[in-house]
N, CA, C and O atoms as a CHARMM CRD file, in Angstrom:
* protein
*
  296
    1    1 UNK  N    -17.82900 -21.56400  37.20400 PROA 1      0.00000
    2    1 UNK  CA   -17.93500 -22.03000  35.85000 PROA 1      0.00000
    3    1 UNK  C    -19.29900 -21.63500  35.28900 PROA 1      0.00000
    4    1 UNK  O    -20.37800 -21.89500  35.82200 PROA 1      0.00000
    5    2 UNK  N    -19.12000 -21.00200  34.19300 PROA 2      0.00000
    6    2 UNK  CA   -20.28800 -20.71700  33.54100 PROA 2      0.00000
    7    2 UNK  C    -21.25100 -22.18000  32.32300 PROA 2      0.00000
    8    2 UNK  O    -20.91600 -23.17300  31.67700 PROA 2      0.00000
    9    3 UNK  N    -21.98400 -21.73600  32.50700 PROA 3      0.00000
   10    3 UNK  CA   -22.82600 -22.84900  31.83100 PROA 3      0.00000
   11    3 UNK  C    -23.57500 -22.71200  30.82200 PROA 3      0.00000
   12    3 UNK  O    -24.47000 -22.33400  31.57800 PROA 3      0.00000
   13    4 UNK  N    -24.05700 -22.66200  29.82300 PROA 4      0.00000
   14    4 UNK  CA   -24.61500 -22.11100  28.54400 PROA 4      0.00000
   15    4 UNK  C    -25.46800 -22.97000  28.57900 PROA 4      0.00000
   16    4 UNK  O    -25.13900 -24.15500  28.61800 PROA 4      0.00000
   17    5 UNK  N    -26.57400 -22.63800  28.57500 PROA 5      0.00000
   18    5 UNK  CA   -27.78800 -23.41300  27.85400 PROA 5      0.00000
   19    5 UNK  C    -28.30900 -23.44100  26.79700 PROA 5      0.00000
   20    5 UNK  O    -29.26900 -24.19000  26.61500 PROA 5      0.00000
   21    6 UNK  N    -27.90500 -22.77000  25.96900 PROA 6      0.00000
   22    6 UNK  CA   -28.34700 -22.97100  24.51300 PROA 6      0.00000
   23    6 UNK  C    -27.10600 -22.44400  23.27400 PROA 6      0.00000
   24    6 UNK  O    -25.94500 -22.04000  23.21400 PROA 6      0.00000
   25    7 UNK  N    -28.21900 -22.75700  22.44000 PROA 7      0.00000
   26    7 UNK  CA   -26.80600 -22.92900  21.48700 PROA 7      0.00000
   27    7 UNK  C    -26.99800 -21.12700  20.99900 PROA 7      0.00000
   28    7 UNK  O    -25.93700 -20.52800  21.17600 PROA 7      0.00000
   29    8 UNK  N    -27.72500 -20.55000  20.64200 PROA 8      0.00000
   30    8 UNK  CA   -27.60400 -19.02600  20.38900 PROA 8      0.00000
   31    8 UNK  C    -26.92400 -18.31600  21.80800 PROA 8      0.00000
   32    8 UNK  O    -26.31000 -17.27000  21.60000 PROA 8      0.00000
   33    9 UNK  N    -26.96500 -18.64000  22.75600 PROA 9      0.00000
   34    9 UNK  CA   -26.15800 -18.21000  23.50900 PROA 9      0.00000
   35    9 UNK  C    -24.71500 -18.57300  23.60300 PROA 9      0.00000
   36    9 UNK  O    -23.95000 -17.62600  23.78300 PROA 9      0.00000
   37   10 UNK  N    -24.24200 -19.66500  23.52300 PROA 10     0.00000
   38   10 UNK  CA   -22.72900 -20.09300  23.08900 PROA 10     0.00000
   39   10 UNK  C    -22.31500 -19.60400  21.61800 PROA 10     0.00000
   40   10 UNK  O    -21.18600 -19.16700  21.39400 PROA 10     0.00000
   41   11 UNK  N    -23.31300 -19.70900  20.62500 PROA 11     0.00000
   42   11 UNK  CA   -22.67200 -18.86300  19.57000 PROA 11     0.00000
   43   11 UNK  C    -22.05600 -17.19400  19.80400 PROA 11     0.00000
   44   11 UNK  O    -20.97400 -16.74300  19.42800 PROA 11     0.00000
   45   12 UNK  N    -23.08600 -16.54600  20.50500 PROA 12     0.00000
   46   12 UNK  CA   -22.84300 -14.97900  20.75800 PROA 12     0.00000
   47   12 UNK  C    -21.50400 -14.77400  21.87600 PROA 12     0.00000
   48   12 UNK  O    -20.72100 -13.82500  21.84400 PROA 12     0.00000
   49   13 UNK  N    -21.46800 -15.96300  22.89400 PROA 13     0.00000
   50   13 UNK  CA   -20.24300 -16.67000  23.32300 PROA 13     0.00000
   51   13 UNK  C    -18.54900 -16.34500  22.91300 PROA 13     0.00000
   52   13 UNK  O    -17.58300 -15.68600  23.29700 PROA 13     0.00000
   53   14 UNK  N    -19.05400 -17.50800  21.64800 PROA 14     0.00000
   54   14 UNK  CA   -17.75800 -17.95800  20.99300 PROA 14     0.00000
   55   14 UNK  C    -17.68000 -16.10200  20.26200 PROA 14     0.00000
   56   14 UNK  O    -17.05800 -15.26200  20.91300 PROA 14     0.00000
   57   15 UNK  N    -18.25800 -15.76200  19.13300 PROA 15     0.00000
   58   15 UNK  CA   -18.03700 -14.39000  18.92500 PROA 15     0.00000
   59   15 UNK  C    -17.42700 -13.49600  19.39100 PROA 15     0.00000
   60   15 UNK  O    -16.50800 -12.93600  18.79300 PROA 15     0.00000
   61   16 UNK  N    -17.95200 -13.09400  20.92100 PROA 16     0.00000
   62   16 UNK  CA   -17.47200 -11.83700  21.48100 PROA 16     0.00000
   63   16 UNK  C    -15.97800 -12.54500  22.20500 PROA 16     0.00000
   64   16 UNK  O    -14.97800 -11.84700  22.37300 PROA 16     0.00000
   65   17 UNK  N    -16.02300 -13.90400  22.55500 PROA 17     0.00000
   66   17 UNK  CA   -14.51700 -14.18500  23.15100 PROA 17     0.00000
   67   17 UNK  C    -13.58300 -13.62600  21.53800 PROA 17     0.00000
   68   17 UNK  O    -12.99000 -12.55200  21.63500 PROA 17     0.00000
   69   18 UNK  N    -13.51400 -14.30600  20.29000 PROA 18     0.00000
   70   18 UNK  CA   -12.88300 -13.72100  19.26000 PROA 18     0.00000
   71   18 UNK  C    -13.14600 -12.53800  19.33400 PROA 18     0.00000
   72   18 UNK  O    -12.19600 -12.03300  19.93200 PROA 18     0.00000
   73   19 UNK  N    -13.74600 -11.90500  19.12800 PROA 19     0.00000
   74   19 UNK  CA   -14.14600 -10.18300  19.42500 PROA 19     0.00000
   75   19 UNK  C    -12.82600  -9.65600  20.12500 PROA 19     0.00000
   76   19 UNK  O    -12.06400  -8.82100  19.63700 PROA 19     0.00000
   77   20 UNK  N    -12.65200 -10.42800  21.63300 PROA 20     0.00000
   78   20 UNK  CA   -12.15600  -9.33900  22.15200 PROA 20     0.00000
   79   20 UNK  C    -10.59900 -10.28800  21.61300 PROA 20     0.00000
   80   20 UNK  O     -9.99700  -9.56000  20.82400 PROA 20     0.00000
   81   21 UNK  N    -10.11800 -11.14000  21.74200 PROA 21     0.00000
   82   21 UNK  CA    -9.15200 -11.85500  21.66900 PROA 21     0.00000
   83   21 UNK  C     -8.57500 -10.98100  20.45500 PROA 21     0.00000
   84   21 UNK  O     -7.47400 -10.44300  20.57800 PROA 21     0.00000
   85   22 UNK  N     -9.25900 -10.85600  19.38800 PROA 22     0.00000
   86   22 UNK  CA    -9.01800  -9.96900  18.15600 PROA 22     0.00000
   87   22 UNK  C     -8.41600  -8.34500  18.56600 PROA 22     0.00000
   88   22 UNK  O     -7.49900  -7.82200  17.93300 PROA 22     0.00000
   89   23 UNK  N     -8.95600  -7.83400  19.46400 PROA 23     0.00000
   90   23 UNK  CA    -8.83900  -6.52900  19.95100 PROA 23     0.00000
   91   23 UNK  C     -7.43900  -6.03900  20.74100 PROA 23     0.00000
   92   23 UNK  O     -6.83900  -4.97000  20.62500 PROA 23     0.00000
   93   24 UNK  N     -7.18700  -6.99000  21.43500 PROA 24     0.00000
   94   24 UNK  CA    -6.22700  -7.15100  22.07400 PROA 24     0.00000
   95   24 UNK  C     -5.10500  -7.23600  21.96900 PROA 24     0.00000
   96   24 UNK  O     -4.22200  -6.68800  22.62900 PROA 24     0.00000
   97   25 UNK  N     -4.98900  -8.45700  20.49300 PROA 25     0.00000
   98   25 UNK  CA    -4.04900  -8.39700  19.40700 PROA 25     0.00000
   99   25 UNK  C     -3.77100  -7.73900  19.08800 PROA 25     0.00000
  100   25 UNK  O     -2.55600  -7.61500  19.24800 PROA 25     0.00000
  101   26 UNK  N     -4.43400  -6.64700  18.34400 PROA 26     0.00000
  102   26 UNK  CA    -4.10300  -5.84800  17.44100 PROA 26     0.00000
  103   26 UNK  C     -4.06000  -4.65100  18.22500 PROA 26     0.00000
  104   26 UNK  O     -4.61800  -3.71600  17.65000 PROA 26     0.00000
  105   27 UNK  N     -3.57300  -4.36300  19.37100 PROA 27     0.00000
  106   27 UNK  CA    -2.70100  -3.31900  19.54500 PROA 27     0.00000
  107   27 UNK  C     -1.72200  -3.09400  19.67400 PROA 27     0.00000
  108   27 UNK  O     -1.19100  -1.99200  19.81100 PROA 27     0.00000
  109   28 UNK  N     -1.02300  -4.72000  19.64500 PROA 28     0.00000
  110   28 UNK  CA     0.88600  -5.13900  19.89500 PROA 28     0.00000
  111   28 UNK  C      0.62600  -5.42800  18.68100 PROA 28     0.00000
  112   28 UNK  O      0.78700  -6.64800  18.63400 PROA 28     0.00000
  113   29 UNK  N      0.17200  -4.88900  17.16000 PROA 29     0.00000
  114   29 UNK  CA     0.64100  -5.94000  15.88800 PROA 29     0.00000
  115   29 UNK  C      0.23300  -4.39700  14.76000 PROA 29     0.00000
  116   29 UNK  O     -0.69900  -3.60800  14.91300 PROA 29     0.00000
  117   30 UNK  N      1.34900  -4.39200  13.62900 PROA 30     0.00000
  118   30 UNK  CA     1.20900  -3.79100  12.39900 PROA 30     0.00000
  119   30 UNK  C     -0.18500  -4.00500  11.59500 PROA 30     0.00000
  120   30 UNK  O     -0.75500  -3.28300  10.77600 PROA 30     0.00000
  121   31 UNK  N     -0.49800  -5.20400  12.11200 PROA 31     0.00000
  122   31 UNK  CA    -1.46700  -5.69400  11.43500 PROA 31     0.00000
  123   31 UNK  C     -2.99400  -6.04500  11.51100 PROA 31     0.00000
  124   31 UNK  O     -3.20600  -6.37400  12.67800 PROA 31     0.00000
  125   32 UNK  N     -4.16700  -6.12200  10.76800 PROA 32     0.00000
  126   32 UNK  CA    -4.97600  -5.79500  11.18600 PROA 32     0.00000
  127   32 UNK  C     -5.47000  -7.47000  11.65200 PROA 32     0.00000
  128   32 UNK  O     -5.16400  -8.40800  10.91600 PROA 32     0.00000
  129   33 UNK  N     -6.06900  -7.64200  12.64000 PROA 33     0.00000
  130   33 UNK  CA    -6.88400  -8.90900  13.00000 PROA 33     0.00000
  131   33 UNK  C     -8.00700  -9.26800  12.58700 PROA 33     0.00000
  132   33 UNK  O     -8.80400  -8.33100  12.64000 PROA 33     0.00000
  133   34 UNK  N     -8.52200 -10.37900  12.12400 PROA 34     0.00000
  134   34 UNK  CA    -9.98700 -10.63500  11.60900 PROA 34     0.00000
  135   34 UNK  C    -10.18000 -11.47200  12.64000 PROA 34     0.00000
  136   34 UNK  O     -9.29400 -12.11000  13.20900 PROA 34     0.00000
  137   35 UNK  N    -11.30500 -11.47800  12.88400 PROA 35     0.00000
  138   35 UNK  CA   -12.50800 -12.70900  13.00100 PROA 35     0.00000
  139   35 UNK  C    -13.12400 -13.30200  11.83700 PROA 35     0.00000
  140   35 UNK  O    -13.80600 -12.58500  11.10500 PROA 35     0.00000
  141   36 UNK  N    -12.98800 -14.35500  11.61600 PROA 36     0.00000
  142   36 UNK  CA   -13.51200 -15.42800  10.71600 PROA 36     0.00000
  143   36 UNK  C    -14.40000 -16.13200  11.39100 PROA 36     0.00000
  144   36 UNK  O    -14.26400 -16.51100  12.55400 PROA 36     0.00000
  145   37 UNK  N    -15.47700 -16.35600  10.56900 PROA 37     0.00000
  146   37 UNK  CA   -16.67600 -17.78000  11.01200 PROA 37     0.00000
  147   37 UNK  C    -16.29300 -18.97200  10.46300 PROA 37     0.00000
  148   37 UNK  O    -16.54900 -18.93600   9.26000 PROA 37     0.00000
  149   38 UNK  N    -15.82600 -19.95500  10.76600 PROA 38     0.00000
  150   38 UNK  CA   -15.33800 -21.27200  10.79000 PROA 38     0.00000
  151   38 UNK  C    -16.78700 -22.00100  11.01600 PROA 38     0.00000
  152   38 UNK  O    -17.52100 -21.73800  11.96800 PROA 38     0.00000
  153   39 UNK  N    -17.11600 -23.05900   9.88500 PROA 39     0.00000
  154   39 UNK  CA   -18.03100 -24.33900  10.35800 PROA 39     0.00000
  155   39 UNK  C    -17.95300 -25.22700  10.93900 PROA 39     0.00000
  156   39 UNK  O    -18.90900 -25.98200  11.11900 PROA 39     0.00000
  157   40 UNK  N    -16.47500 -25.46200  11.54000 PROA 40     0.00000
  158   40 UNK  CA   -16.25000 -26.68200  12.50400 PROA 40     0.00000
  159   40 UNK  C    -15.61000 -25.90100  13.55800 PROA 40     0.00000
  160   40 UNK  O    -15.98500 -26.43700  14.60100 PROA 40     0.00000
  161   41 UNK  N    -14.53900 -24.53000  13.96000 PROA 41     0.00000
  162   41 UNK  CA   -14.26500 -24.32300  14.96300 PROA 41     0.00000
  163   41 UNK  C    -15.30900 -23.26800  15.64900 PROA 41     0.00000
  164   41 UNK  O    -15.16700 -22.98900  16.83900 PROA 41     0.00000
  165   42 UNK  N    -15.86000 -22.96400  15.24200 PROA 42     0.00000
  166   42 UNK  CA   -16.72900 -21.51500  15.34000 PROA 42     0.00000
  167   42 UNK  C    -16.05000 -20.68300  15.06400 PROA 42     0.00000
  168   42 UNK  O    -15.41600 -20.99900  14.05800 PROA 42     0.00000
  169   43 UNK  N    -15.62300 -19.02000  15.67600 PROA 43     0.00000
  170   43 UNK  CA   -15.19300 -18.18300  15.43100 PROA 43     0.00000
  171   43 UNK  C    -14.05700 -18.09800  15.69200 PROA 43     0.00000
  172   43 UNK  O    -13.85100 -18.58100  16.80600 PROA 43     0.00000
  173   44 UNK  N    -12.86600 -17.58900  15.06200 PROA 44     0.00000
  174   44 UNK  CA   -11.58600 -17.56500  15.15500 PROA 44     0.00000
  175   44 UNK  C    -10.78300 -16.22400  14.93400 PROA 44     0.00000
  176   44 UNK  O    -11.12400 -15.58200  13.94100 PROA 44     0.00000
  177   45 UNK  N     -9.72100 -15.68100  15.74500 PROA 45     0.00000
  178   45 UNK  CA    -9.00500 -14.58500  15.14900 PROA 45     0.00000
  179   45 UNK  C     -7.77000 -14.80400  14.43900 PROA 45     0.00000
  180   45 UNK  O     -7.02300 -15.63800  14.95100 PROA 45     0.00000
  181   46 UNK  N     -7.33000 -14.17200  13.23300 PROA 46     0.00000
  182   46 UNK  CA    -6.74000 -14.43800  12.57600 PROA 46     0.00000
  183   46 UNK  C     -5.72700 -13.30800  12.37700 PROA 46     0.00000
  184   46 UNK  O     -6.28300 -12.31600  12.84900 PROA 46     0.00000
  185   47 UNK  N     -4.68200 -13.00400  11.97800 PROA 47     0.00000
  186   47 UNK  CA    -3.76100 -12.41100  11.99000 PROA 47     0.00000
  187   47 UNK  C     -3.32100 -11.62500  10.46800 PROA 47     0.00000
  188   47 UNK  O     -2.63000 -12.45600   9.87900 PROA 47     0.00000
  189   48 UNK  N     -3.40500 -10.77700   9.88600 PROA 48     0.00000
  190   48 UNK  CA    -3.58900 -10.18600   8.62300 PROA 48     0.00000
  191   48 UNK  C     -2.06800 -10.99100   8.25300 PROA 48     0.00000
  192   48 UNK  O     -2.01000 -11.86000   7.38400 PROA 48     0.00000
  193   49 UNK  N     -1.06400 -10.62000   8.92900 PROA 49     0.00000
  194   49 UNK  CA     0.53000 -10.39700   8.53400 PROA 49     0.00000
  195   49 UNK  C      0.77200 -11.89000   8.24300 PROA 49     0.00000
  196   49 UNK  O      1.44600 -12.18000   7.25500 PROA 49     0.00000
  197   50 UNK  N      0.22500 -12.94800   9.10700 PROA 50     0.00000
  198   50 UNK  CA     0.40400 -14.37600   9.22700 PROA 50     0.00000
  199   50 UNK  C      0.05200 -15.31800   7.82600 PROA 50     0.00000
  200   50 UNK  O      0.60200 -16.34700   7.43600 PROA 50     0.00000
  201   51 UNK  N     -0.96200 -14.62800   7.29900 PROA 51     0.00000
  202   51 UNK  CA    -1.39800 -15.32400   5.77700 PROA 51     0.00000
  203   51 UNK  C     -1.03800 -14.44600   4.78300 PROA 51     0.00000
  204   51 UNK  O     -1.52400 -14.56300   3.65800 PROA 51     0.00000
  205   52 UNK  N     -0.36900 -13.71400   5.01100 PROA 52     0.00000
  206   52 UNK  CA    -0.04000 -12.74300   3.37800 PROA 52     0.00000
  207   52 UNK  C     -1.29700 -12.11900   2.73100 PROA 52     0.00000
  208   52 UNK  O     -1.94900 -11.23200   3.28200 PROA 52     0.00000
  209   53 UNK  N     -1.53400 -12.54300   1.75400 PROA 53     0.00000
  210   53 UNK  CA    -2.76000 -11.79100   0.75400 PROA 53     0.00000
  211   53 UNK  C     -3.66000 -12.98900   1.24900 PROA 53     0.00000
  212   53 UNK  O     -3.26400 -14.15300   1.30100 PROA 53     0.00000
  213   54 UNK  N     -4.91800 -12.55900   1.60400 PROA 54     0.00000
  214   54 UNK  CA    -6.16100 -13.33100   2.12100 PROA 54     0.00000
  215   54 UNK  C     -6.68000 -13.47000   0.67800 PROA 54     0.00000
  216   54 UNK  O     -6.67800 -12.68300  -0.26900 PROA 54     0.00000
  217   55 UNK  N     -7.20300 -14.94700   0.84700 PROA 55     0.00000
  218   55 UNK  CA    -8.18000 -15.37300  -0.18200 PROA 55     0.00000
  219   55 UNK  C     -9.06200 -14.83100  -0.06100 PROA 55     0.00000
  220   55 UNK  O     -9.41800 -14.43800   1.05000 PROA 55     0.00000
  221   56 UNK  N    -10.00200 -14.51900  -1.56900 PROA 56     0.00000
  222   56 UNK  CA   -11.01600 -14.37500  -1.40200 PROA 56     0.00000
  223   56 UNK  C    -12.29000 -15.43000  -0.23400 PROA 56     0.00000
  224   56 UNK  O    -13.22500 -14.95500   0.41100 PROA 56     0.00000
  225   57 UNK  N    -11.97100 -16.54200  -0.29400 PROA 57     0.00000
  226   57 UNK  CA   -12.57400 -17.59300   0.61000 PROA 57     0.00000
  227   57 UNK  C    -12.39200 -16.88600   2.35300 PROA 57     0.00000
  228   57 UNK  O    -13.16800 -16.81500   3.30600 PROA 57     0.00000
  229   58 UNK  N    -11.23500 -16.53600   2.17200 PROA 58     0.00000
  230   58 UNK  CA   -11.42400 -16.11200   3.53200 PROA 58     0.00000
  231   58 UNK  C    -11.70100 -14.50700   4.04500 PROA 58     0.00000
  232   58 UNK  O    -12.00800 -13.97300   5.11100 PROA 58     0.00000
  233   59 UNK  N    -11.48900 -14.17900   3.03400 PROA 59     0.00000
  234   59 UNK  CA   -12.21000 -12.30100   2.94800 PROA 59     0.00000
  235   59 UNK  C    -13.89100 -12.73300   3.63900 PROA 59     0.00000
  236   59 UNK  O    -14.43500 -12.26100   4.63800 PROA 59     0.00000
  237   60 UNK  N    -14.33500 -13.65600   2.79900 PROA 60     0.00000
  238   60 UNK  CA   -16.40900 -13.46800   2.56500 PROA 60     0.00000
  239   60 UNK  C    -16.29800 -14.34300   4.01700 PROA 60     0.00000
  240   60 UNK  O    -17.26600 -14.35800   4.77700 PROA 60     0.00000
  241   61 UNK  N    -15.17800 -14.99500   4.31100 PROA 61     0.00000
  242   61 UNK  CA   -15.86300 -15.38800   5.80700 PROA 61     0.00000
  243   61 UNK  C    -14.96400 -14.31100   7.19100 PROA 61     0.00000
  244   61 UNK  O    -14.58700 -14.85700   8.22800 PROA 61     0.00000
  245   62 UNK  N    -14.83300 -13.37800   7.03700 PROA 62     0.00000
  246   62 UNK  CA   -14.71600 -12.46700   8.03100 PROA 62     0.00000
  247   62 UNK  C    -15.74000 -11.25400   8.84800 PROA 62     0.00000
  248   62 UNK  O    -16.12600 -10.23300   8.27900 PROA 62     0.00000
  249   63 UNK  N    -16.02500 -11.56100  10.07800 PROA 63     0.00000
  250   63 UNK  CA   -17.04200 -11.03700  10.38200 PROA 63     0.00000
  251   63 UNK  C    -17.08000  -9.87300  11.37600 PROA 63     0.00000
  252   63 UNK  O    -18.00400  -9.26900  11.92100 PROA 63     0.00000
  253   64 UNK  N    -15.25600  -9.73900  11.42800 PROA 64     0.00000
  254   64 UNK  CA   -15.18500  -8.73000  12.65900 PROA 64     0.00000
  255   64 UNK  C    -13.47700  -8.28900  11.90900 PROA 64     0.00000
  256   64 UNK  O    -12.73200  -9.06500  11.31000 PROA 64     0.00000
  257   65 UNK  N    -13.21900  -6.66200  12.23400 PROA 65     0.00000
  258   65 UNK  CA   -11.90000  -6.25000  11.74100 PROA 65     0.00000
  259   65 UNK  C    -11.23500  -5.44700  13.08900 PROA 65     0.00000
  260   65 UNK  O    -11.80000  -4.49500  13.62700 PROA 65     0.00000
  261   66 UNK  N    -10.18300  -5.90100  13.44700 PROA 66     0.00000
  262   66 UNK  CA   -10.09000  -4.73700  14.29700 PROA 66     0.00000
  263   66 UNK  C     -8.46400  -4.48100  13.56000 PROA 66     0.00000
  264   66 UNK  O     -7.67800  -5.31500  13.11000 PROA 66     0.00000
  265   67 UNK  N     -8.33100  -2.64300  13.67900 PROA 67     0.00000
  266   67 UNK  CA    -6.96200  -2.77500  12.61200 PROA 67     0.00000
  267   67 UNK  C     -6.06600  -2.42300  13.65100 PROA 67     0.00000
  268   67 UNK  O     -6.18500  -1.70100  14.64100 PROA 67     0.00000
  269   68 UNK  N     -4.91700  -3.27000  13.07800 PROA 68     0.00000
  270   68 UNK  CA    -3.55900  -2.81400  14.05100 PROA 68     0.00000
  271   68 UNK  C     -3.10800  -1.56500  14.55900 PROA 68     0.00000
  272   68 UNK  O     -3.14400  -0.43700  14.06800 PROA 68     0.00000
  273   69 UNK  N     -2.64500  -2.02600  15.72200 PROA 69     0.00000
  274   69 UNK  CA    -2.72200  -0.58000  16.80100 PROA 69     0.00000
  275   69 UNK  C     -1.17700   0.21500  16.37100 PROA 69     0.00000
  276   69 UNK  O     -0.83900   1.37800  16.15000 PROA 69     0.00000
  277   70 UNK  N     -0.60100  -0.90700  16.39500 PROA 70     0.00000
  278   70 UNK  CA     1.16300  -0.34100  16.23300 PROA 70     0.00000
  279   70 UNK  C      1.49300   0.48000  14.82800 PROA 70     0.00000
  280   70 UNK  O      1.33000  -0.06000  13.73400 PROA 70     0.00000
  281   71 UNK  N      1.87600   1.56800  14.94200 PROA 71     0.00000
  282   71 UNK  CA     1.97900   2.48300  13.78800 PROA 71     0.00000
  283   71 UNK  C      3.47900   2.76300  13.37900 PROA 71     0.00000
  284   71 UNK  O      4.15600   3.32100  14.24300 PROA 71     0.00000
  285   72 UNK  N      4.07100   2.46300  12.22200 PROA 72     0.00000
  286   72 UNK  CA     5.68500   2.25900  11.97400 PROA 72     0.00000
  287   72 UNK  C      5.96000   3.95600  11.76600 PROA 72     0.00000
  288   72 UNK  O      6.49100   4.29300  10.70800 PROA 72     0.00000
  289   73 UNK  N      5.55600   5.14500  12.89000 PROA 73     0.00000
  290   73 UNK  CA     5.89700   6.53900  12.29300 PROA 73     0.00000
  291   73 UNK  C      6.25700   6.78900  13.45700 PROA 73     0.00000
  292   73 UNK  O      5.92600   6.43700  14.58900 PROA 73     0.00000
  293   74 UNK  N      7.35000   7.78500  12.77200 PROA 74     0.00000
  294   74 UNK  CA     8.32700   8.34100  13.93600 PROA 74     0.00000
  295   74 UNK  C      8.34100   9.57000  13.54900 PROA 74     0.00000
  296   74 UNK  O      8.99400  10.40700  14.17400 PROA 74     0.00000
């Protein structure tokens, strides 16, 4: 078990776990994945296809894009 001692280290933490969680996603998905900064969960990945047209509210809090891997061409 890992142990964090500070809080800039659990922030860079929480980040790169969304980071990759985001990455991963989006190579089984049409769609592109964000990372969002959340003030109560910390960082979160989010799913382009799952919310339709993103608010502006949630555009200015996205801090990571990774775009969908799956390509609809044949």
């Amino acid at each position: 078990m890992q142990t964090i001692t500070n809080t800039a280290a659990a922030h860079n933490n929480a980040y790169f776990a969304a980071v990759a969680n985001a990455e991963r996603r989006a190579l089984h998905s049409f769609f592109d994945q964000h990372v969002i900064e959340d003030e109560e969960q910390g960082y979160l990945a989010i799913d382009e296809g799952d919310y339709g047209n993103l608010t502006p509210a949630i555009i200015d809090r996205i801090v990571y894009t990774a775009p969908g891997g799956v390509l609809d061409e044949f």
